[in-house]
C-alpha positions, 0 to 999 in steps of 0.5 A, a space after each residue: 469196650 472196643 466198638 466196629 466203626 461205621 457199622 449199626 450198633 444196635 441196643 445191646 451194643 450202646 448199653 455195653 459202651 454206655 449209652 443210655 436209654 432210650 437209643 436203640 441205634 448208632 454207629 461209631 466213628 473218631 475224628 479225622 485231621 481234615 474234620 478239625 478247626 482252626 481251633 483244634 475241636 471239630 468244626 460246626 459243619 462236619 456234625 451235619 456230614 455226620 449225621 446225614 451218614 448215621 442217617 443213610 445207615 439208619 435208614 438202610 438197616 430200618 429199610 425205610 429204603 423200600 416201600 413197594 419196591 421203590 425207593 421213596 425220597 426222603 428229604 431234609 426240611 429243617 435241623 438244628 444243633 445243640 453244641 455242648 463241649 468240644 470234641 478233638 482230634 482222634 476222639 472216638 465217638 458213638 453217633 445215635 440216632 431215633 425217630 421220635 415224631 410222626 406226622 402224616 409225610 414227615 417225622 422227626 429225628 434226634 441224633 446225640 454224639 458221645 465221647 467216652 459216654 458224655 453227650 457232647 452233642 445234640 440234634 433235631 431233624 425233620 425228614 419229609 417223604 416226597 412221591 416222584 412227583 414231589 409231591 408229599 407221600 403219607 408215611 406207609 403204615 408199616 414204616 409208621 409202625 416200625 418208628 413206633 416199635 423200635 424208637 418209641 415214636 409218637 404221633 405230634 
């Protein structure tokens, strides 16, 4: 199946390339020359490049981008990687991404990287929502419930 690159995939169109449930979301890409490492595989800090992309779309086709008109500010607290086979030059991939975690300012994401339909990669990351002011911001209901409803989200 040949899939747009950098535009959503959404739930029919991961199960048409293979990808399991419970994503419900991605964006497909292939590996550049500059992305690639001494050792021909692509090298550890692009996966953070790329998921900080898959977010940023993730985030614009959820409209988290909008709470009262505003653009609220979404910070990255922690992530973490799970490396579990390479990925080369001109590989295709499918990057996913959910929401799985809800706290009262903060939610978790994980994200996978599939080639050919093998997970190759994982990763975690907690998102904070920040007022302004920095301060904290309670994630707004109908956001919470959106998390929920598309992602399987639960309260942690």
């Amino acid at each position: 199946m040949t899939v747009p690159f950098l535009t959503p995939l959404h739930t029919d169109d991961l199960r048409a390339a293979g990808i399991p449930e419970p994503w419900t979301f991605g964006m497909a890409d292939k590996v550049r020359f500059g992305e690639i490492d001494a050792l021909q595989h692509v090298n550890n800090a692009v996966y953070l490049k790329w998921f900080e992309n898959l977010r940023i779309l993730y985030f614009n086709d959820r409209d988290v981008w909008s709470i009262d008109g505003k653009r609220p500010k979404v910070v990255l607290r922690n992530i973490g990687l799970d490396y579990r086979s390479e990925v080369k030059l001109t590989d295709e991939y499918i990057m996913t991404g959910r929401t799985t975690k809800l706290g009262n300012s903060s939610f978790t994401m994980e994200y996978g990287v599939w080639v050919r339909g093998r997970l190759t990669t994982t990763s975690h990351a907690v998102m904070v929502m920040l007022n302004d002011d920095n301060s904290k911001c309670t994630i707004p209901d109908h956001i919470r419930q959106m998390f929920i409803d598309q992602d399987g989200a639960v309260a942690a």
